[in-house]
Structure formats: C-alpha cells, structure tokens
N, C-alpha and C positions, 0 to 999 in steps of 0.2 A: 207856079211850078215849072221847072224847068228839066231838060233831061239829056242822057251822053248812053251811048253805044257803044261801047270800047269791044266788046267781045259779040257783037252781033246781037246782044239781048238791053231794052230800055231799064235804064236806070234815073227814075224820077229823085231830084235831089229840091229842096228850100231853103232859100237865102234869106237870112232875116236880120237887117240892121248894118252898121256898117264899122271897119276897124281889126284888128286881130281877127285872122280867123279860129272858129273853135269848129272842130269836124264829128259831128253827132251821131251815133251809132246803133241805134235801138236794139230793143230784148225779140227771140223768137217771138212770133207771132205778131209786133207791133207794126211800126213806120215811123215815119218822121213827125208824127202828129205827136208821137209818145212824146215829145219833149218841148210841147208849147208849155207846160208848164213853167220850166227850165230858162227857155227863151223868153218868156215875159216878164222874170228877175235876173236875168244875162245884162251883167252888170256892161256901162255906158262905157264904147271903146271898143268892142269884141261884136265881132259876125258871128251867127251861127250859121253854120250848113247841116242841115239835117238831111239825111241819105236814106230815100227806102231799097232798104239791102235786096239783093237778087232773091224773087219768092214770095216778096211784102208789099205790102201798100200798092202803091199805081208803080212801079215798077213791072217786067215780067218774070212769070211764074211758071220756069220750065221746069220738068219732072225729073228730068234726069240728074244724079246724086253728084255726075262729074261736071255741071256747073257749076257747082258750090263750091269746089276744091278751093281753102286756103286763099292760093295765089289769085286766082279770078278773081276770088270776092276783094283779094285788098286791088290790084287791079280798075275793077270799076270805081272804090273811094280815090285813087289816086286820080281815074280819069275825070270826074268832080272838078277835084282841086284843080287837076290842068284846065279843065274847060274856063274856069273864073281864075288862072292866072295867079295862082296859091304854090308858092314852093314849098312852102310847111304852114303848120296848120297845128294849135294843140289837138288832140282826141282827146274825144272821151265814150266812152262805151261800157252800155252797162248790160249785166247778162250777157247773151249772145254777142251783144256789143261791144261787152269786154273783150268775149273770146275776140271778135273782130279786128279790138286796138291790138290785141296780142300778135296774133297775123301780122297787120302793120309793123309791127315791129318787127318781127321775122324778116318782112320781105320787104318793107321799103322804111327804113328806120328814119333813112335820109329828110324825109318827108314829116317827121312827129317831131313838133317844139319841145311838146311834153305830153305827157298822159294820164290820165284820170280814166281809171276802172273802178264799178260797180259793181258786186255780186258775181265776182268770175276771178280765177287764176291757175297756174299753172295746173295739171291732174296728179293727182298721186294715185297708189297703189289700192287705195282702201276706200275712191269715192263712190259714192249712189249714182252719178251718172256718168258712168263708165259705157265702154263698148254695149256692153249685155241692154244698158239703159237704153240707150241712145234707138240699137235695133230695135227692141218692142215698142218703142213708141213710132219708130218708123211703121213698124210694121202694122198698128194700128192706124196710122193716117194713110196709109196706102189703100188698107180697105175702106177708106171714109168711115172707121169706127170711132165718133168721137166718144161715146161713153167710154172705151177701151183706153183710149186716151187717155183721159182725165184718172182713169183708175191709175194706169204707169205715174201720172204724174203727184197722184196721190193713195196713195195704197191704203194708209188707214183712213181715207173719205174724211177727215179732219176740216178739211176747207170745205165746209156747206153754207148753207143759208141762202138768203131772198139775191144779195150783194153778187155773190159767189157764180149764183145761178144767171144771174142780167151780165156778170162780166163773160163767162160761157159761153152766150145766146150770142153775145157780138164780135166773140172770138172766132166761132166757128165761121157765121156769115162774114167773116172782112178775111179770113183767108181760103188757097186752095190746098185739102188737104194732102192730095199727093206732092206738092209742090214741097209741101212743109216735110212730109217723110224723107224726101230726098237731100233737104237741109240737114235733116238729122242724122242720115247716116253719111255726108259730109264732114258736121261737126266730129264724128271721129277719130278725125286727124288734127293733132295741135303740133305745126309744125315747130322745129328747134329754135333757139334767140341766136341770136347773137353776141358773139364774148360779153362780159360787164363794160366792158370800158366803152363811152362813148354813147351809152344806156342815158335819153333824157332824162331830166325830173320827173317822178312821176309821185300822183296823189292816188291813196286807196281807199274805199270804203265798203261798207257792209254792216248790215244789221247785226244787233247782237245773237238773235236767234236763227242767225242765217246760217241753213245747213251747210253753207259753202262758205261760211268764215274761215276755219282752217284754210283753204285757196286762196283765198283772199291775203290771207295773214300771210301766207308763204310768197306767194307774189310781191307783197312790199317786202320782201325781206330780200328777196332774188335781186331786185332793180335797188332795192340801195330806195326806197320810197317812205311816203308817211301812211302809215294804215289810219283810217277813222273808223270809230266800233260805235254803231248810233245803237242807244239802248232802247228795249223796249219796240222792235220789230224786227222783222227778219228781212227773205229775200225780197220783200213787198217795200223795202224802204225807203226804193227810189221815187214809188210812188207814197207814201202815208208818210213820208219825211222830207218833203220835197222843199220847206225850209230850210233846215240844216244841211240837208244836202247843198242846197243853193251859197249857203254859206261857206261851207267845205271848199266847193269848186271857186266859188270868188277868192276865195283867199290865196288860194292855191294860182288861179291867174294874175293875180294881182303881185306875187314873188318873184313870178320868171319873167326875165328878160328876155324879150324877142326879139 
C-alpha cells in the first residue's frame, strides 16, 4: 500500500501489475479491495491502481462535506497518477466511482485515455437519488443510524436474508458513519463536462434491472460511448457479474490505442 497527500488528508492507493495504467474507482462504502476480483482477470499489459477515495478504506475519514467537493476528490486521483509518474491512465469507476470518472472528466479530462463507467451517469429530473435522497441518508449516518440507513437505501426492505445481513455487519464495521454522511451530501453536486468534442472512448455498463439504467443509457449516449445491459441482475452486477464485466472491460481496452 502506498499513499499521497495532496490536500492535507492521506490517500491510500494499490499498484498491481505492470504496463497500461487503468485508474480504479470504487462504489460508496467500499476501497480498493472492491476490485481484487477485477484485478486478478486484468488482462497481461495493463497496471491497476486502485484508489481508496477520501472517507474509505485506509485512507482519511474527515467529516466535513467540503472535503468531498468534486474537484478535491478528482484532485487526490490525479495526485496518484502524478506520484507513479502517469500522464493518463484509462478509468473506470463504478457506482460512486462512476460518479468519480464523471468528475475526472469535468476537471481534468486531460488525464483519461478512456473511460469505463458502471451503474452511474448523468442525473435527470425524475431520479430516486436526487438531492432529497442523498440528505436522508446523510442525515441518517450522521446520527450513526445504520438501520435508518439501510431503510433510505431500501424502502421496501426487499434485500434481506442471511447474505444481505453478513454483507451489512461488514459494511458498517469497515466504514465511519459520519464520514460517509459527509460523502453524501457532497455527492450532490455533479459538476458540468465539457464540450463533446475531445470526449475519450468511453465503455458503459449496467445491469438490466439496474434502477439507474436509464443513467446509464443517457451517459453513453452524451460521450458518443458503447452501453452494455448485462441480463438478469441489476445494480449488484459489478459484483454477481464480475465475468462478463471482465469481458466487457477487456475488450474495451484491448481497442484503444494509447
């Protein structure tokens, strides 16, 4: 593990392999771990760096909502790549980490060869996790209310079971709740792109029963990209699909020229 300080707060990042870099982005709540699955069919030629974002993993977990602003967060992925000597780097990010490669794009476009988003894209007018979302779930992690939580993030208690309940128990112990509310009400803000023109390649995907396909769908349409609709799972697809995903993304780096 290794780590960079660009704005005063540690940013733990992991280097695995060597060749192309590819810049990894993980989902709220995770780290860089989320993506050893990834990493250990990351096709021969291609680095991964996996970044635990400001709040996550061994990184720090400050509480306040104005570390998270957008620009920060792409900021410390930029300060990564500078540390190991990366003028571009594909992304890819999925969830939260979409939202994250989105940012990059905004603010330092310069820096993305291409980009591969998962389960994340532009907002529209009519989504479930709009502002109103975003606050009550803050405002349940601020009071350390994870049942309150989990109810925001599922209203009709649909995701239960033994599975459900183990992945819960290890969510709440590997994060800090307030830290996470502060994330949240960051995410907020998805700042503007930049013109079309001069927009990488970019690869999309999303499960079919992913509440955020519509985003998804509109995102590859905005970048001029390839959408992929994996059947038969939804926003959980990066993990229960982590095959075809794999597929998806190899193919996808395997076209562009770097």
């Amino acid at each position: 593990m290794q780590t960079v300080s660009p704005r005063g707060f540690r940013i733990r990042y992991q280097v695995h392999g060597t060749g192309v870099p590819v810049l990894l982005l993980h989902e709220f709540g995770g780290s860089g771990r989320s993506w050893l699955p990834y990493i250990r069919r990351m096709p021969e030629g291609f680095m991964a760096v996996a970044v635990d974002a400001l709040g996550h993993g061994g990184s720090d977990c400050p509480r306040e909502a104005d570390a998270y602003v957008s620009a920060g967060r792409v900021a410390d992925f930029t300060a990564v790549l500078d540390a190991l000597g990366i003028g571009r780097a594909h992304v890819w990010g999925y969830s939260m980490g979409g939202r994250n490669a989105w940012a990059m794009l905004a603010h330092a476009p310069e820096r993305i060869a291409s980009l591969i988003v998962g389960g994340a894209g532009p907002p529209g007018p009519d989504d479930d996790d709009g502002p109103d979302y975003l606050e009550a779930r803050a405002a349940a992690l601020a009071r350390g209310d994870w049942g309150a939580f989990w109810r925001v993030l599922t209203p009709d208690g649909a995701e239960e079971g033994p599975g459900v309940q183990v992945f819960r128990r290890r969510f709440e112990q590997d994060n800090d709740a307030r830290a996470l509310a502060a994330v949240s009400l960051a995410l907020r803000e998805w700042p503007a792109l930049p013109p079309r023109r001069g927009v990488p390649m970019s690869c999309h995907y999303a499960g079919a029963l992913d509440g955020f396909l519509p985003r998804v769908r509109a995102g590859a349409a905005q970048l001029g990209g390839v959408l992929h609709v994996i059947e038969g799972v939804g926003h959980d697809a990066h993990f229960k699909a982590v095959g075809e995903v794999s597929e998806i993304v190899r193919d996808h780096l395997m076209s562009v020229s770097f």
